[in-house]
N, C-alpha and C positions, 0 to 999 in steps of 0.2 A: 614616284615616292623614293626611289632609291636614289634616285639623282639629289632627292632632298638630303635625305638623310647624309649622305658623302660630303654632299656641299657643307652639311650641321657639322659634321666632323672633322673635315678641313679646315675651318674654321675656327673650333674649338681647339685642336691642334696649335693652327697657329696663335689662338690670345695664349697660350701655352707656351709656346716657344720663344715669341716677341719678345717679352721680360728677362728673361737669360738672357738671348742676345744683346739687351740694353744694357748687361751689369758691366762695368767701368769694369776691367783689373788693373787692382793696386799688389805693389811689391812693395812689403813693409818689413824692414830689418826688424828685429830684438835687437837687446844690448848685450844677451847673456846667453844662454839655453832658460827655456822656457822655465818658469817658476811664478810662485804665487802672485809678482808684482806686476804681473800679463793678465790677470784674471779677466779685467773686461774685457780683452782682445779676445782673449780662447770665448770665450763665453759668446762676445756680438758674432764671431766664426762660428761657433758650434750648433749656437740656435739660429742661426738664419738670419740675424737681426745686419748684419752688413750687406745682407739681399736685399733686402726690404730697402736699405736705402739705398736700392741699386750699382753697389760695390760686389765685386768678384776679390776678396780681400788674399791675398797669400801672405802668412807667416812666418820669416824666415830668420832663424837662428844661425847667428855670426859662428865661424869656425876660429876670428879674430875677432874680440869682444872692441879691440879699438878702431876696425875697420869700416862700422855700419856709417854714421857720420861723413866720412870720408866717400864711401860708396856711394850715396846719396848726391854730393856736392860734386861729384864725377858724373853723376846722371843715370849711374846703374842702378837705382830702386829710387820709390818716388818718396818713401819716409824711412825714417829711423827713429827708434827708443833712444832716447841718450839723455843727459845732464846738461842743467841748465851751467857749472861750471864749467865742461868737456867744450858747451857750445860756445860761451865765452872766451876762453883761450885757443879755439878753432877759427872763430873768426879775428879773434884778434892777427890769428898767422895766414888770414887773407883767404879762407876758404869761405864760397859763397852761398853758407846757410842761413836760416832764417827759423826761428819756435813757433811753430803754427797752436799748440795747444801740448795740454799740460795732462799727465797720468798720476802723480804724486806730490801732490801744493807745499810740501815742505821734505825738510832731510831726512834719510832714515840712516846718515852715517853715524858712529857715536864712539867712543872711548869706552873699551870694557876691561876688567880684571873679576880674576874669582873672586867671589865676595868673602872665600874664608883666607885670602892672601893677605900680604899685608900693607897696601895701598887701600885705606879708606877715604882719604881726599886727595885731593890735584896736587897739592905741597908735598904728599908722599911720594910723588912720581923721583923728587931727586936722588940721582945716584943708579936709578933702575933702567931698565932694559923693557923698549917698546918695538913692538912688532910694527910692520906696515905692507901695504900691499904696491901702493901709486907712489912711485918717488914723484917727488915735487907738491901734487895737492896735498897727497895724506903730510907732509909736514908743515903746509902748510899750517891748514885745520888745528895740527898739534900744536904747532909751535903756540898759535892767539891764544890756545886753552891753556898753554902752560903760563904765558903771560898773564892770564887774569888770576894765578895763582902765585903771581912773584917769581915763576921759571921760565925758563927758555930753553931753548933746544939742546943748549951745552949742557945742561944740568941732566941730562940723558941721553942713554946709550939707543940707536935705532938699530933697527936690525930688520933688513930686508925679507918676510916669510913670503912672501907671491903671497895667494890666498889660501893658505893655510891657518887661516886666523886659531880658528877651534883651538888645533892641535897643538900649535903652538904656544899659545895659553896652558894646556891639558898635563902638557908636556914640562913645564917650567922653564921652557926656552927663552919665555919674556913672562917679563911682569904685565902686561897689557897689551892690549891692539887695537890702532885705531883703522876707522876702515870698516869697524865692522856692524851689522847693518840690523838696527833695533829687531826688525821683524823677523829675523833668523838666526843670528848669533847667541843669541841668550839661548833660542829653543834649541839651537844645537851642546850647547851647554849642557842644560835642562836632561836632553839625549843621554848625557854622557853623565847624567847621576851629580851636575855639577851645577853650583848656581852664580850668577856675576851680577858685577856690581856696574851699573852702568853711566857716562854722563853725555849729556844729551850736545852736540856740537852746539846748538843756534841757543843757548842757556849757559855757554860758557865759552865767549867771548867772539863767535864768529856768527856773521850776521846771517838768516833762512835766508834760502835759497829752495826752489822746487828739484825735487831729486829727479823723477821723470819726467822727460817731456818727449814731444813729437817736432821733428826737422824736418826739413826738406829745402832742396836746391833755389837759393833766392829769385832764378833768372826764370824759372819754369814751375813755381808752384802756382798749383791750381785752386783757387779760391773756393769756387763751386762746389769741386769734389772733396775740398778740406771742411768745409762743411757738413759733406752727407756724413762723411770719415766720423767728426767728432761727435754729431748726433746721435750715430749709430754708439759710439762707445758711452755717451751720455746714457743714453736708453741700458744697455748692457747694465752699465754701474750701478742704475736705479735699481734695474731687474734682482741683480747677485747679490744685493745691502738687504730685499727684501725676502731674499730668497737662499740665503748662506750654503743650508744643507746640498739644497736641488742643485745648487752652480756650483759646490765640491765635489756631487758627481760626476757632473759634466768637464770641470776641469781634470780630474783625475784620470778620465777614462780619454780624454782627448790626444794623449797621446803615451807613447812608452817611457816609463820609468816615474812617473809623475803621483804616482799614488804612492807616497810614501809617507811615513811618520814625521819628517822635518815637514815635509808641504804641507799637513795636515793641523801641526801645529802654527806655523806660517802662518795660512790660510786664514785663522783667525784672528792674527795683529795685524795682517794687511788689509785686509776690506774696508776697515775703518779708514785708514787713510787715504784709500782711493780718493780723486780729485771727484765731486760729485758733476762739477762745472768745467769738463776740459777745457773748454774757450776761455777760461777767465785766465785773466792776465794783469797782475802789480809790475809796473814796469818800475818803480819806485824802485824795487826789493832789486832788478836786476841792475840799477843804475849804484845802487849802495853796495852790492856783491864785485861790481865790476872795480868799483874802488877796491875792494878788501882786495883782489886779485894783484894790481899795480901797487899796493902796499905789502905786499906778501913777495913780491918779484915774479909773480907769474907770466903777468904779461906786463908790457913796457907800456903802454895807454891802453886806455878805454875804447876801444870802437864806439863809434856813434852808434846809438840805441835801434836809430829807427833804420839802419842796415841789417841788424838782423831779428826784430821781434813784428811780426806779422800777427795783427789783429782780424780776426776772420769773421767777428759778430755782423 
């Protein structure tokens, strides 16, 4: 009988232990330090749901917000958070990534000013002083917006803040900032007792584009495991859409500094925009962007499409 019982337990042990040992580990960059626009990643991590699809997931917040991309196409992590522009003028300079799936199916960049300033439309921008964060994209974005109002970039003063968007708004240092990011800039606003006025990039004159997606190294992505990857985050995004409160707990408490009033308020412009369908993919959208890019002087050509956009349905 004990022979039996040893044998039941050893057994039982190992259907126990089999399953861990099967989970795949992935090293997955951020773009940022962690924030609201991770929600299904903390979320498929926190509840398990990246076990289940037999993923050992690690997520790892860049110490350089420009290096995950780059890390990735070097072979030292298997994905990166990044932009479907960043990935565009990456490959255009011959780095060998590829968009496996999508976190956020449209922009959250946008042009803001306080609403009690005295820019109420795009035509008042002449003459004023605009913050920025990203030389080169952010003017691009600007410059197309200012052309669908009759200006152009001469007709305004830039002015380099890094990201300090807020303050420098708060502050009266500029008339406006573009760069800054529907689902947190107003509520940092909002914070500070202040409200703005906002215009939407893909609404005034530059065409959508998806803001987050997932990359990895063209020569070594793995098909199989990019699947279980987005399922799991699919599953996640369903779970947190029906579930807001329970998955603010969970993201809040998942790690330090994260429970705050900006993520809080965050929390609830971001969800919605989550991609419900990471796999889906308009390649239309990135072949019409890629132009805007070669018409802006970002990049000098287009890369061929099908060099870096991997379909994984």
């Amino acid at each position: 009988m004990r022979i039996i019982i040893r044998t039941l337990v050893v057994m039982a042990l190992a259907c126990a232990v089999t399953p861990a040992m099967a989970q795949e580990k992935v090293r997955l960059l951020l773009d940022w330090f962690v924030n609201p626009d991770h929600a299904a990643l903390v979320v498929a991590k926190q509840r398990g749901i990246f076990i289940r699809h037999g993923l050992d997931v690690e997520l790892i917040a860049p110490a350089d917000p420009n290096a995950p991309p780059k890390l990735v196409a070097a072979g030292q992590a298997d994905y990166a958070v990044s932009y479907q522009p960043t990935l565009q003028m990456l490959v255009a300079e011959n780095l060998p990534l590829v968009r496996v799936g999508v976190l956020v199916a449209q922009p959250l960049n946008s042009l803001v000013v306080l609403e009690d300033g005295p820019v109420k439309t795009l035509a008042d921008f002449k003459g004023r002083k605009i913050g920025y964060s990203i030389a080169g994209f952010d003017e691009a974005l600007l410059g197309a917006m200012l052309e669908s109002a009759g200006l152009t970039l001469k007709d305004v003063t830039l002015i380099n803040v890094n990201f300090a968007l807020t303050t420098a708004l708060m502050s009266k240092q500029v008339d406006g900032v573009i760069g800054a990011f529907r689902n947190f800039e107003l509520n940092d606003l909002a914070l500070n007792k202040a409200r703005g006025r906002i215009w939407l990039v893909e609404q005034n004159g530059v065409p959508t584009y998806d803001e987050l997606i997932l990359v990895a190294k063209r020569e070594t992505v793995d098909v199989a495991r990019t699947k279980k990857l987005l399922a799991a985050i699919a599953e996640a995004t369903t779970w947190l859409k029906a579930n807001p409160a329970e998955a603010w707990e969970i993201f809040s408490k998942s790690g330090k500094d994260l429970d705050t009033e900006l993520n809080r308020l965050a929390w609830k412009d971001t969800l919605p925009l989550l991609a419900d369908d990471p796999l889906a993919l308009d390649r239309a959208r990135y072949e019409t962007f890629a132009a805007f890019l070669v018409k802006r002087g970002l990049i000098k050509q287009a890369p061929a499409i099908d060099t870096y956009l991997r379909d994984v349905k």
